[in-house]
matplotlib code that plots the C-alpha trace (Angstrom):
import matplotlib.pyplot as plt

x = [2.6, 2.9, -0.9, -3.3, -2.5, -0.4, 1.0, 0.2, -2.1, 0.8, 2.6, 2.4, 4.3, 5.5, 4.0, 1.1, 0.2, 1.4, -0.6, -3.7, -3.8, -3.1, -5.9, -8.1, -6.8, -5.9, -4.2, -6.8, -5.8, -9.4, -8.8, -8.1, -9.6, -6.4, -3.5, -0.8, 2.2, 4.9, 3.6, 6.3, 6.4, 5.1, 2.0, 0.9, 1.8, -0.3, -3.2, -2.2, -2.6, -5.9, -7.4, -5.7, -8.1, -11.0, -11.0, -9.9, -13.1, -15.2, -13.9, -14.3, -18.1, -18.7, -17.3, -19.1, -22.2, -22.3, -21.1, -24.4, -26.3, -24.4, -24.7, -28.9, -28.9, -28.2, -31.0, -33.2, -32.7, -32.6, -36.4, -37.7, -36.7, -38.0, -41.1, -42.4, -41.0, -43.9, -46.6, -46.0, -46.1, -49.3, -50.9, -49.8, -50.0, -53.9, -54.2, -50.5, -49.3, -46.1, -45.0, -45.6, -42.3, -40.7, -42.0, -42.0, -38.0, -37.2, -39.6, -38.8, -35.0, -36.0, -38.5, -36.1, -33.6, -35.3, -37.4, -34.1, -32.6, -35.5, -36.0, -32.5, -32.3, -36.2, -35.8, -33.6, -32.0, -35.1, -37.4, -36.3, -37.8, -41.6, -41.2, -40.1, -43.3, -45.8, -44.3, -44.9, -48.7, -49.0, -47.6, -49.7, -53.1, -52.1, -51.4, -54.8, -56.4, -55.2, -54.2, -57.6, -60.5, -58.9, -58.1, -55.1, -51.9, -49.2, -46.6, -48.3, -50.0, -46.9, -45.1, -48.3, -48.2, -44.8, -45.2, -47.8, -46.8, -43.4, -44.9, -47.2, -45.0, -41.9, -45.0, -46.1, -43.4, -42.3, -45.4, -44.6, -41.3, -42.4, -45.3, -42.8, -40.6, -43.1, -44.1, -40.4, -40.4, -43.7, -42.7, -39.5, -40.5, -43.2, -40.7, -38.7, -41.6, -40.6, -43.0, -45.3, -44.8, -47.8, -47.3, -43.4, -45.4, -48.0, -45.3, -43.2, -44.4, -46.1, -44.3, -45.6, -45.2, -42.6, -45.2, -43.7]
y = [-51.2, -49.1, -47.9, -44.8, -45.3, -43.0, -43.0, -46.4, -48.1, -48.2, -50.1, -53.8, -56.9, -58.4, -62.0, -60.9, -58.8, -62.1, -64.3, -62.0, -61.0, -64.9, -65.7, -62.6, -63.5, -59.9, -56.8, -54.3, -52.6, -53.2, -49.4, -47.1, -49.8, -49.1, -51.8, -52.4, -52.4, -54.2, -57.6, -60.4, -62.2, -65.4, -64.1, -63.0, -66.7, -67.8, -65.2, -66.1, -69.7, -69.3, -67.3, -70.0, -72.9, -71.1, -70.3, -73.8, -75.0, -73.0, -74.3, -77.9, -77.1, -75.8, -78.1, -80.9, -79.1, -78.8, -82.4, -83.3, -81.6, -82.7, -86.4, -86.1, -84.3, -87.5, -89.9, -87.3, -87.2, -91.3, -90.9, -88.1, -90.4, -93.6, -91.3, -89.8, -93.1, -94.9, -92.1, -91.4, -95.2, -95.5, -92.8, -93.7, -97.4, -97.4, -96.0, -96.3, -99.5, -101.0, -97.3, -95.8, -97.0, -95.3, -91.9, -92.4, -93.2, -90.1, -87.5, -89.0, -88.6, -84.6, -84.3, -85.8, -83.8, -80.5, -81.3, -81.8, -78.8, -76.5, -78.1, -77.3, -74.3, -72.6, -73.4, -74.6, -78.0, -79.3, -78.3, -80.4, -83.0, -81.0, -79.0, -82.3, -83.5, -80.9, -80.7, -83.6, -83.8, -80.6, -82.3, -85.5, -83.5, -81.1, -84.2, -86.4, -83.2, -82.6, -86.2, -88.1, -85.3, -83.0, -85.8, -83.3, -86.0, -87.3, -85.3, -82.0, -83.0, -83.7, -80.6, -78.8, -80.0, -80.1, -76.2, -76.0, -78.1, -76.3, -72.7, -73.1, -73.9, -71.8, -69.0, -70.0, -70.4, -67.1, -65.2, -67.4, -65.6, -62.3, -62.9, -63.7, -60.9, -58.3, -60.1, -59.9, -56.3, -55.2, -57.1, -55.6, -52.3, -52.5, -53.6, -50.6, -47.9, -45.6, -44.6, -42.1, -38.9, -39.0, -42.3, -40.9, -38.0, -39.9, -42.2, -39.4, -38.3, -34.6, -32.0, -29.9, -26.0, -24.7, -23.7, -20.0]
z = [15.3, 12.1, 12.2, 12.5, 16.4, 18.9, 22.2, 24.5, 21.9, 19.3, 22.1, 21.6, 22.3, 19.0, 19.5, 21.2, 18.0, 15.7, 17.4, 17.7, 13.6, 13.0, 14.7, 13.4, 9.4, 8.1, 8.9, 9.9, 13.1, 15.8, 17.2, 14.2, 11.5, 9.5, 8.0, 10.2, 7.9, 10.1, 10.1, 9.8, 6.2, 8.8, 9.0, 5.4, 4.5, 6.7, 5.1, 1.6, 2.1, 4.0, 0.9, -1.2, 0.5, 1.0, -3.0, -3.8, -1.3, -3.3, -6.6, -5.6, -3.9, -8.1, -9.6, -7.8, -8.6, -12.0, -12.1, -10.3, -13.1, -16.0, -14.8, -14.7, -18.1, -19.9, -18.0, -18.2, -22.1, -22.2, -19.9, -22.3, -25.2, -24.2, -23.1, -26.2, -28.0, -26.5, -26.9, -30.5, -31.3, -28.9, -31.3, -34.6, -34.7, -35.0, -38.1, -39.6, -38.3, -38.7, -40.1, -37.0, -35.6, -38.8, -37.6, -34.1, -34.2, -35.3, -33.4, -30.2, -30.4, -31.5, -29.1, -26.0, -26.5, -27.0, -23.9, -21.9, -23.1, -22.4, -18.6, -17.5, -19.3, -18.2, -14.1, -11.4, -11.2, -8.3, -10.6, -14.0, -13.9, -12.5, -15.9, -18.2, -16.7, -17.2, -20.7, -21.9, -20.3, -22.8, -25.8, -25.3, -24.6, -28.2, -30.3, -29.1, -29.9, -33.2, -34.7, -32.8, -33.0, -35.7, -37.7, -38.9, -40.8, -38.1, -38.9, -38.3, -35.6, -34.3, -34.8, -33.8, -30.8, -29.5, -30.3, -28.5, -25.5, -25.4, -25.8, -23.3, -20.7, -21.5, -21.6, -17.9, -16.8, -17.9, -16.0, -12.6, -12.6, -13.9, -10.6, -8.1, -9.2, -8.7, -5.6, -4.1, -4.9, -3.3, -0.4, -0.2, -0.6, 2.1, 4.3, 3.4, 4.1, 6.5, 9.7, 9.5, 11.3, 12.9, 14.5, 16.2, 17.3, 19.1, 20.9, 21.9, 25.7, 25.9, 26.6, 29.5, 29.9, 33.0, 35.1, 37.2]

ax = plt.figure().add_subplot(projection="3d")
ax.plot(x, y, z, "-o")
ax.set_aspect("equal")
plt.show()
């Protein structure tokens, strides 16, 4: 074998060797940890097309992935729709009647999408629909408060509101992470601590004086 090796251990039978690095999947010689260069043409086509599936694998495992996400963005948009649709009317139709649905209409196609675009773009895909959730419960508390016991008009209680629903969760949800982090770290880096001197000495045995 063309390697680092000498004498008996560059001795080897030709399909022995094939048949080992087939089965191994690259070229890196186990005794001197060096790249044989005489391998037949066989057995890098048989590599190449290994790396070949393995990326193609990978591709498919991505693809199919963001496939999955793209096909809940669009009934999580429909739900955050229909959602503040109902809410809005709910509030407005008390005092505004049939021109509730006139403002209403409009807010809750806004409002959906922004809501949708701020859950899958704030946290991870299992926790969309916790975060569309929480957001909403924020927006509905801000706009009782300002359009019910403010008495503030509609249409700035409903822009206050969805900035203040929206804040405050992109703003917690900002510290969670920022608290995790610095968790991960500090747990990390007590895992990392070496042992105290004082601890080896006191395992080490005594040692005793030759004695003449």
């Amino acid at each position: 074998m063309e390697c680092s090796c000498k004498g008996e251990l560059a001795l080897a039978h030709q399909e022995c060797a094939i048949k080992w690095f087939s089965i191994k999947g690259n070229k890196i010689c186990d005794v001197c940890k060096q790249e044989v260069q005489n391998l037949p043409v066989t057995l890098l086509r048989v590599q190449n097309v290994q790396t070949h599936n393995l990326r193609g694998i990978r591709g498919q495992q991505a693809e199919s992935v963001r496939y999955r996400v793209w096909q809940d963005v669009p009934i999580l948009v429909i739900v955050s729709m229909l959602a503040y649709f109902c809410f809005l009317e709910q509030l407005l139709v008390s005092k505004m009647k049939s021109s509730a649905i006139a403002i209403s209409l409009p807010f809750s196609c806004i409002l959906g999408l922004l809501a949708s675009m701020t859950s899958t773009t704030m946290v991870r895909k299992k926790y969309v629909w916790f975060y569309a959730t929480l957001q909403f419960g924020l927006v509905v508390l801000s706009a009782h408060l300002f359009y019910t016991f403010l008495h503030i008009q509609a249409v700035i209680s409903v822009l206050l509101s969805t900035f203040v629903g929206f804040g405050m969760t992109m703003c917690g949800t900002s510290i969670l992470y920022e608290v995790f982090k610095w968790l991960r770290s500090r747990h990390g880096q007590s895992n990392e601590q070496p042992v105290p001197s004082e601890v080896t000495q006191q395992d080490q045995p005594p040692i005793t004086a030759n004695q003449t």
